[in-house]
N, C-alpha and C positions, 0 to 999 in steps of 0.2 A: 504494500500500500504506500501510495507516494505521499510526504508528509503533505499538512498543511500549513499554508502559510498566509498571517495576518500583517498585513502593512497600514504603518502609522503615517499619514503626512503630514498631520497636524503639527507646526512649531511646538507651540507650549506642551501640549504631550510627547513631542521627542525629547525636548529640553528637560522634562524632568524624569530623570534618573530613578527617582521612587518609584513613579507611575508606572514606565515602563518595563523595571524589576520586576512590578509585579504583574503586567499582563503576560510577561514570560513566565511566571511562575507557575500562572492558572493558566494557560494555553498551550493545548499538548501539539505544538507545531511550532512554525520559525516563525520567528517576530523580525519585521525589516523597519527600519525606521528612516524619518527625514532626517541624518546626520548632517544634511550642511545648511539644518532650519534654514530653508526656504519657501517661501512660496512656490510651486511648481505650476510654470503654464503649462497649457494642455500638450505641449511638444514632450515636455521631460513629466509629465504624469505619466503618458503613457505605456513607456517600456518598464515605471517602476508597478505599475498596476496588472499587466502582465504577469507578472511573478505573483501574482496575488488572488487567494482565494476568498480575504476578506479584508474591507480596507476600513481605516477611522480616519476623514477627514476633518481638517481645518478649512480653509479659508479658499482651497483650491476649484477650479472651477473645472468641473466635469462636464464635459460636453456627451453629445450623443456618436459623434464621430471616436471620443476618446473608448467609451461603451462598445462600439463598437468593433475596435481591435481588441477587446478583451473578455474572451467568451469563458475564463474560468472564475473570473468577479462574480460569486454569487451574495453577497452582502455588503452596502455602502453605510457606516454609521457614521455621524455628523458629531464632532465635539465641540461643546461650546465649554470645555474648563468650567473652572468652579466659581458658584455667585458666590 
């Protein structure tokens, strides 16, 4: 069975070190993150999205064109960080 794998783009959830400790911790698969917090336009979302069976975004703008090279994205969660 080929692992699973959860990517983070969201800044502030890459940025914090806790957070993402512990989505590794409780996620039985690869955790990929935004390491050089950026925003990603839809050019550089799409090959990171690719690799991915489930994504948490921030601020990044998913088009349907980006959707569409990436037929193994079955979950998009939205972070809005903590009020």
């Amino acid at each position: 069975m080929t692992k699973r794998v959860v990517g983070v783009t969201a800044v502030a959830f890459s940025r914090d070190k806790k957070r993402v400790q512990a989505l590794k911790d409780a996620f039985d698969g690869d955790v990929l993150t935004n390491e050089k917090l950026i925003r990603f336009t839809p050019e550089e979302l799409t090959p990171f999205l690719q690799k991915c069976d489930y994504v948490i975004v921030g601020l990044d703008k998913i088009t349907e064109a980006v959707l569409a090279q990436c037929p193994n994205l079955k979950v998009i969660s939205k972070y809005k960080g903590l009020l």
